[in-house]
DSSP file (Angstrom, degrees, kcal/mol; ACC not computed):
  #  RESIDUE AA STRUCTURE BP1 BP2  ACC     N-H-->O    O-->H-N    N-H-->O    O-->H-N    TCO  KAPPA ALPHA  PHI   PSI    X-CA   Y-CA   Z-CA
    1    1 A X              0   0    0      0, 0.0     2,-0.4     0, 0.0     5,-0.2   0.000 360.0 360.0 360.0 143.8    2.1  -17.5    8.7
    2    2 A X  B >   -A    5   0A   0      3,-2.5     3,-2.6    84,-0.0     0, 0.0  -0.996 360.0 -17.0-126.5 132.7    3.0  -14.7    6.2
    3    3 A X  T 3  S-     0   0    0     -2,-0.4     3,-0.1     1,-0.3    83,-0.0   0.695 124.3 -55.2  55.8  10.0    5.6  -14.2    4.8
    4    4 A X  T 3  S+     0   0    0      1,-0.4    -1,-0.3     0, 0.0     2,-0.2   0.601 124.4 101.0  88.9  22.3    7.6  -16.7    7.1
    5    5 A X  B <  S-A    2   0A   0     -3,-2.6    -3,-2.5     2,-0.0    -1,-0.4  -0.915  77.6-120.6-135.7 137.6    6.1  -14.2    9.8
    6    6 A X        -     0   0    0     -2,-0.2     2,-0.4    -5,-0.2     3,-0.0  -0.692  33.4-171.0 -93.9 169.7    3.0  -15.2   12.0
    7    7 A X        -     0   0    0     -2,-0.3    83,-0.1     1,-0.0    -2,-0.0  -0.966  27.1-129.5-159.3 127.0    0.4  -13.2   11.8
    8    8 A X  S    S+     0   0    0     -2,-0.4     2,-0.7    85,-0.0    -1,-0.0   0.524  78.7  64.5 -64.7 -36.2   -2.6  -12.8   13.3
    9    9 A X        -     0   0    0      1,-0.2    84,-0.0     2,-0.1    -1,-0.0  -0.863  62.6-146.7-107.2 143.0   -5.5  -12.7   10.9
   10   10 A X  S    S+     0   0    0     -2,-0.7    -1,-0.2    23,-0.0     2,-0.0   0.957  73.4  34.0 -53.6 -69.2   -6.4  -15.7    8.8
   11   11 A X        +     0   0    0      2,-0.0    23,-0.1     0, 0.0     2,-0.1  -0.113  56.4 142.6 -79.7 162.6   -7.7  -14.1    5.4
   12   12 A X        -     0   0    0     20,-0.1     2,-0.3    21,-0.1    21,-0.3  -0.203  27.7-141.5-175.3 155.5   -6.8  -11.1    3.4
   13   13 A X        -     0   0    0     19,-2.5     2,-0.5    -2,-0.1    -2,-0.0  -0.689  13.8-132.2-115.6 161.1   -6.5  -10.1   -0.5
   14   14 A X        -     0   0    0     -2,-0.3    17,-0.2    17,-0.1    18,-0.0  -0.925  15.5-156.1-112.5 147.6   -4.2   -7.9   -2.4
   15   15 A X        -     0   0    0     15,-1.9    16,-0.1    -2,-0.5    -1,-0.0  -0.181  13.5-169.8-110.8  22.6   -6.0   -5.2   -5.0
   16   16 A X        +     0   0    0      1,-0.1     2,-0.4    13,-0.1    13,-0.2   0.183   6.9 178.0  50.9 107.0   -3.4   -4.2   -7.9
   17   17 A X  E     +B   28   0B   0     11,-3.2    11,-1.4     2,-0.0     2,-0.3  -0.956   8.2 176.0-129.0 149.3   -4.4   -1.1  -10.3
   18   18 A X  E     +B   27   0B   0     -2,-0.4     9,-0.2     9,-0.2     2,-0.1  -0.947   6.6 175.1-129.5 162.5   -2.3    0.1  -12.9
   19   19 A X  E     -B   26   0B   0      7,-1.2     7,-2.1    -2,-0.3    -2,-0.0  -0.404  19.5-132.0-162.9 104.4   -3.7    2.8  -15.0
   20   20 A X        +     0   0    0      5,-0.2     2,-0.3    -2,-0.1     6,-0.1   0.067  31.5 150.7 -31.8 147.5   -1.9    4.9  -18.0
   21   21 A X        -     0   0    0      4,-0.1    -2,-0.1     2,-0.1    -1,-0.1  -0.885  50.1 -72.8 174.0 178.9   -1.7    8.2  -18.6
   22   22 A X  S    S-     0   0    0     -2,-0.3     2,-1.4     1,-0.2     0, 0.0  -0.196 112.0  -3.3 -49.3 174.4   -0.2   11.3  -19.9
   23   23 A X  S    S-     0   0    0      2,-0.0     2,-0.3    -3,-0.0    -1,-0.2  -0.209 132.3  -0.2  89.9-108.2    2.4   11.9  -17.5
   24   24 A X  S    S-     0   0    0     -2,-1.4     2,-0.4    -4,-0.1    48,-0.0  -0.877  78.7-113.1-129.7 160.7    2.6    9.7  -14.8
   25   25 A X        -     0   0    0     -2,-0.3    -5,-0.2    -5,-0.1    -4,-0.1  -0.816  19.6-108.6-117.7 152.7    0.3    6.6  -14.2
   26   26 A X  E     +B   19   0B   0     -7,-2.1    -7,-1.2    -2,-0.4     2,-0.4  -0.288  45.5 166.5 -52.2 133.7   -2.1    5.6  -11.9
   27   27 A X  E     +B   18   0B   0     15,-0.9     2,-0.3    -9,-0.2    -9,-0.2  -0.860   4.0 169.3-155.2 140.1   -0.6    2.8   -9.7
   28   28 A X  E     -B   17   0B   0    -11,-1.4   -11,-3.2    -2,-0.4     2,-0.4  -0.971  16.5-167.6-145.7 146.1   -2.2    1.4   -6.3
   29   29 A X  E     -C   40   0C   0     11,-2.0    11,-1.9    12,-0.4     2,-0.3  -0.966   9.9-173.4-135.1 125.9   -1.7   -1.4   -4.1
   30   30 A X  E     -C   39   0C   0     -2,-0.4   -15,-1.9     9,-0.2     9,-0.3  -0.970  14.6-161.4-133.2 125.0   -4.0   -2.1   -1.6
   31   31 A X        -     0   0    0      7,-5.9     7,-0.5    -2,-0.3     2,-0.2  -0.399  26.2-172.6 -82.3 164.3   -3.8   -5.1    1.5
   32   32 A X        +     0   0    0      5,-0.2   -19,-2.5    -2,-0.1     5,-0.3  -0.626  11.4 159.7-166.5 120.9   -7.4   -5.6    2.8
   33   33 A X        -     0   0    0      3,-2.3   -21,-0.1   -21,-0.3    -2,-0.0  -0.827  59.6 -91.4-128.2-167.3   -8.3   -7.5    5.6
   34   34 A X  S    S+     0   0    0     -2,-0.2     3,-0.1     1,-0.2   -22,-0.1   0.855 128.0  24.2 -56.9 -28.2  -11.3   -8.2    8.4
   35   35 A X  S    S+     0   0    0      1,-0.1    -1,-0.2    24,-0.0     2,-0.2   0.883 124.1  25.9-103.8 -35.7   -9.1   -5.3   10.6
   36   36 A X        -     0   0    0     22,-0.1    -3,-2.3    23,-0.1     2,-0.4  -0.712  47.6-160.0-155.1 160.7   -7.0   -2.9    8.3
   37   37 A X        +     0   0    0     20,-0.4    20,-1.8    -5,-0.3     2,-0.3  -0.920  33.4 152.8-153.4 100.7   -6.9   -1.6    4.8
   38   38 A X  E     + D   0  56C   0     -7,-0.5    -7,-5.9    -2,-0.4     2,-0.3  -0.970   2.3 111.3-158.3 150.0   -3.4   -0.2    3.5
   39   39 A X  E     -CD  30  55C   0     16,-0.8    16,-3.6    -2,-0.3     2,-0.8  -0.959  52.7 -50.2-178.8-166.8   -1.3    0.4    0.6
   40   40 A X  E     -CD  29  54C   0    -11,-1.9   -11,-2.0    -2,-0.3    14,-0.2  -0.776  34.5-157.0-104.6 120.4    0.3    2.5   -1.7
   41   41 A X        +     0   0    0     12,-2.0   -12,-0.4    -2,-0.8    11,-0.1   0.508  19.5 170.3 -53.9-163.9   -1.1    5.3   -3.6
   42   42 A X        +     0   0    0      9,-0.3   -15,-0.9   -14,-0.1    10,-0.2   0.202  52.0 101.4 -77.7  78.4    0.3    6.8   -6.9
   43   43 A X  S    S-     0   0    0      8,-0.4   -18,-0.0     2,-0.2   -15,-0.0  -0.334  86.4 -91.2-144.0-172.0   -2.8    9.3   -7.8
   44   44 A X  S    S+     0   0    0     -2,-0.1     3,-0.5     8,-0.0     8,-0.0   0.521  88.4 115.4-110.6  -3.5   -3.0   13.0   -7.4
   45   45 A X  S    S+     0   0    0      1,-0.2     4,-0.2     2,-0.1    -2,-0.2  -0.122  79.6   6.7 -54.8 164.1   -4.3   12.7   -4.5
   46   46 A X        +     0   0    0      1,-0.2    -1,-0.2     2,-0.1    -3,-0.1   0.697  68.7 168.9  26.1  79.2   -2.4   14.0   -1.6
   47   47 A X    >   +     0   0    0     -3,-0.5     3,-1.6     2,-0.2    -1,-0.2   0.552  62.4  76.1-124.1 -29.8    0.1   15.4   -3.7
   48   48 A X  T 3  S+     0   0    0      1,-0.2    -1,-0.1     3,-0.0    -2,-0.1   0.203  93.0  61.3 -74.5  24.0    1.8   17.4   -0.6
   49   49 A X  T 3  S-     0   0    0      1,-0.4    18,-0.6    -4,-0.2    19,-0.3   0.212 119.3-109.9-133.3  23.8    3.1   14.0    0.3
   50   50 A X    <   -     0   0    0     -3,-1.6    -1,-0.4     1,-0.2     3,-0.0  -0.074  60.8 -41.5  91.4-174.0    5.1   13.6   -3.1
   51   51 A X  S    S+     0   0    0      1,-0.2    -8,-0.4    -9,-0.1    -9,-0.3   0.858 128.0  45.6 -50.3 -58.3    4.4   11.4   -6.0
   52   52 A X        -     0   0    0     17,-0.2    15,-3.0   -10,-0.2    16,-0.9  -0.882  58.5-178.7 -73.1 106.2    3.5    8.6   -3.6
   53   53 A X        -     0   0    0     -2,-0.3   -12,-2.0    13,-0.3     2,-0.4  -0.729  20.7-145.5-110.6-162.3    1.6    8.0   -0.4
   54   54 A X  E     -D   40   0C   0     11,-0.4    11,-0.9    -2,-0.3     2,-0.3  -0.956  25.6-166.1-128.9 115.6    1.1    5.3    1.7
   55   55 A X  E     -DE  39  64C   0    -16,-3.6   -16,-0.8    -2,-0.4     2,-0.4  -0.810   6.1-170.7-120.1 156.0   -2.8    5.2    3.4
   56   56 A X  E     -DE  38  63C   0      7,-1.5     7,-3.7    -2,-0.3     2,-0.4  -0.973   4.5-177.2-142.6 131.2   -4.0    3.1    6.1
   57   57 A X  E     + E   0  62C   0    -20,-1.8   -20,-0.4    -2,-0.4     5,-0.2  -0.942   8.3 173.1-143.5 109.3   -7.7    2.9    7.2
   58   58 A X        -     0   0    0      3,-0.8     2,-3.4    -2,-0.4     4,-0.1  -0.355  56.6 -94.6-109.0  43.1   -8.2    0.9    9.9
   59   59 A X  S    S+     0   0    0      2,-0.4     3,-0.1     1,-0.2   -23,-0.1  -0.262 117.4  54.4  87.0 -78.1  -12.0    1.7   10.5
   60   60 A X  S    S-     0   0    0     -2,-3.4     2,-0.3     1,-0.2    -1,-0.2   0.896 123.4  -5.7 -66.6 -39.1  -12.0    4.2   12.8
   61   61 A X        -     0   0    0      2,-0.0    -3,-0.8    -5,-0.0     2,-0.5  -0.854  59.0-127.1-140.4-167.6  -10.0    6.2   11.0
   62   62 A X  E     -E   57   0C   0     -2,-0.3     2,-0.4    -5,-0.2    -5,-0.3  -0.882  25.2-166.3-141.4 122.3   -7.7    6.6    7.9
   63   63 A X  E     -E   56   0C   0     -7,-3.7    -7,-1.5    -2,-0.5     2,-0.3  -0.865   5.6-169.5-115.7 143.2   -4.0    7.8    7.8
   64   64 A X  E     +E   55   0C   0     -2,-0.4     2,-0.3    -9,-0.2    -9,-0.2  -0.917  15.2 157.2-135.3 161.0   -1.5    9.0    5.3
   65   65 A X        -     0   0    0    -11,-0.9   -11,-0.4    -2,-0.3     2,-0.4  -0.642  53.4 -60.8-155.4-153.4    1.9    9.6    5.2
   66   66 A X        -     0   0    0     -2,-0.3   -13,-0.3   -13,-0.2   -16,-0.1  -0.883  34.5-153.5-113.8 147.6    4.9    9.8    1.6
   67   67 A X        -     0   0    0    -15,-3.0   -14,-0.2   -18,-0.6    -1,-0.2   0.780  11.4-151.7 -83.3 -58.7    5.1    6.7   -0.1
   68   68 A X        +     0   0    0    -16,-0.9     2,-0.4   -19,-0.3   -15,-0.1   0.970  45.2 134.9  45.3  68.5    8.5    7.4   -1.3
   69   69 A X        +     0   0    0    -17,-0.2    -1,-0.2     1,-0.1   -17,-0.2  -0.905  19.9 165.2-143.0 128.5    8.3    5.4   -4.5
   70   70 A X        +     0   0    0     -2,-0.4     2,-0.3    -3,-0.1    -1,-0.1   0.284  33.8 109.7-130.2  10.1    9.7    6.9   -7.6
   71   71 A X        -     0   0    0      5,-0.1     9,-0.0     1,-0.1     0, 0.0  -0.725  51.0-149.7 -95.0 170.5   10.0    4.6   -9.9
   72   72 A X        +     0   0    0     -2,-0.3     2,-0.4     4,-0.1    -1,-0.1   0.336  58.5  96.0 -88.8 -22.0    7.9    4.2  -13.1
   73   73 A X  S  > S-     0   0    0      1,-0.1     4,-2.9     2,-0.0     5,-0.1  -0.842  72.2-129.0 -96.3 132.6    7.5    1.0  -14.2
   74   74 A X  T  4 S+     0   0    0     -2,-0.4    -1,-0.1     1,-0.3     4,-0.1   0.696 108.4  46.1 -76.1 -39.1    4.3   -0.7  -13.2
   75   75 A X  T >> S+     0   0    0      1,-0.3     3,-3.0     2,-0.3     4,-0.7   0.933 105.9  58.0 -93.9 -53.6    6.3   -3.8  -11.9
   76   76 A X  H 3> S+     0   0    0      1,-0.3     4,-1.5     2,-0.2    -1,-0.3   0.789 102.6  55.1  12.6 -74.3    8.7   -1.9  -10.3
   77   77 A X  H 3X S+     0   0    0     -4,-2.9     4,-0.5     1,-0.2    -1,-0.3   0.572 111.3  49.5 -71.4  -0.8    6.0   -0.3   -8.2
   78   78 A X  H <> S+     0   0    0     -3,-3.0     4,-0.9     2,-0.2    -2,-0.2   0.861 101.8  49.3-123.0   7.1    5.0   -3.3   -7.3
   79   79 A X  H >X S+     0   0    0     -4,-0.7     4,-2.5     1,-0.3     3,-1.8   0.960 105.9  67.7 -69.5 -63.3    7.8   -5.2   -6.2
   80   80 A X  H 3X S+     0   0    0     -4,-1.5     4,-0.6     1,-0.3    -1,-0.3   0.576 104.2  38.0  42.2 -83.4    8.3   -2.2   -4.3
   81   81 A X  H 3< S+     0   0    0     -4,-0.5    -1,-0.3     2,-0.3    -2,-0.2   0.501 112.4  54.7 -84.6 -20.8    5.1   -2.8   -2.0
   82   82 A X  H X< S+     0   0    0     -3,-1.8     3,-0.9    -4,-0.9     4,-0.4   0.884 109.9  46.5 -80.2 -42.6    5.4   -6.2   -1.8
   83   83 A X  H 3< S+     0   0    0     -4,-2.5    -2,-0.3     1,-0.2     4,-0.2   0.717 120.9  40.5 -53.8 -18.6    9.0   -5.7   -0.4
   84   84 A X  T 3X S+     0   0    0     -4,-0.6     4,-1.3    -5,-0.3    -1,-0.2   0.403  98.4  80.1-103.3   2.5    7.6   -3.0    1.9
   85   85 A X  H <> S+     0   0    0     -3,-0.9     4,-3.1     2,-0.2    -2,-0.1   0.773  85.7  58.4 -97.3 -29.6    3.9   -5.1    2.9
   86   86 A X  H  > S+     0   0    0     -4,-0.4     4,-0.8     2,-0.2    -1,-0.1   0.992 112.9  42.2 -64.0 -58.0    5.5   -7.7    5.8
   87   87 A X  H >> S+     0   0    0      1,-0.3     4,-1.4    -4,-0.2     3,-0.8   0.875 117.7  44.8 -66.9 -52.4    6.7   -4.5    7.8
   88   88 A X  H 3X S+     0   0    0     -4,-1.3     4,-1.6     1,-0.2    -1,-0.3   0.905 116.3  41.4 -92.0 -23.0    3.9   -2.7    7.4
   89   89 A X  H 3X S+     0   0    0     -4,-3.1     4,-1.0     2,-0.2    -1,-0.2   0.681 105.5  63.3 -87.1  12.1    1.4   -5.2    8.1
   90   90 A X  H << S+     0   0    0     -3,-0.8    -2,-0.2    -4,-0.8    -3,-0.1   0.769  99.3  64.2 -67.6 -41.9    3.6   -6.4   11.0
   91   91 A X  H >X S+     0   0    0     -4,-1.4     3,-4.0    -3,-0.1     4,-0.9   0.976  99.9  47.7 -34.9 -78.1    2.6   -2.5   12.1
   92   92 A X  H >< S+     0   0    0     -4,-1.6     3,-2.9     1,-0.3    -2,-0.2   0.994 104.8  58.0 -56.7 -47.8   -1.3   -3.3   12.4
   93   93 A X  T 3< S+     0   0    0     -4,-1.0    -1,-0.3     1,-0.3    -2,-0.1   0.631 103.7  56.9 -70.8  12.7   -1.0   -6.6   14.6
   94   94 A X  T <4        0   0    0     -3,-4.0    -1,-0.3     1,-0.1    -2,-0.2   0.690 360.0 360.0 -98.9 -18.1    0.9   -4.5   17.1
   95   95 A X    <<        0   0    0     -3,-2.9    -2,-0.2    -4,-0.9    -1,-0.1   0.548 360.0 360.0 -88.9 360.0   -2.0   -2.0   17.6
């Protein structure tokens, strides 16, 4: 069970970076298990998918889409992805 949800793979860890800086800060949150790899982004990467994306690399390949998270506060961003993490890993165990 996850999350009051079952779920198929036993294991996985969650990855949490914050990182300051002028501007805007670094923030990622990353799922990682034996199948799938996902989170949320806040970098300059992929910056023609707004402030945020959202990546998924499931091995074979790797996917990205807008984050759509705009707030600022580290904690914020991450309540944010934890509220958002059932659904999206709910996603992979359909594939």
């Amino acid at each position: 069970m996850f999350l009051g949800r079952a779920f198929p793979r036993s294991e996985g860890r969650i990855e949490v970076r914050w990182r300051p800086r002028e501007g805007t800060d670094m923030q990622r949150v990353q799922w990682i298990d034996a199948e799938v790899s996902l989170g949320w982004h806040k970098d300059d990467d992929h910056s023609d998918l707004g402030t945020t994306h959202f990546q998924v690399d499931s091995g074979d390949e790797i996917g990205y889409g807008e984050g759509r998270i705009e707030v600022e506060a580290p904690l914020s961003f991450l309540e944010t992805c934890f509220e958002r993490l059932p659904d999206r890993l709910a996603d992979t165990a359909r594939t």
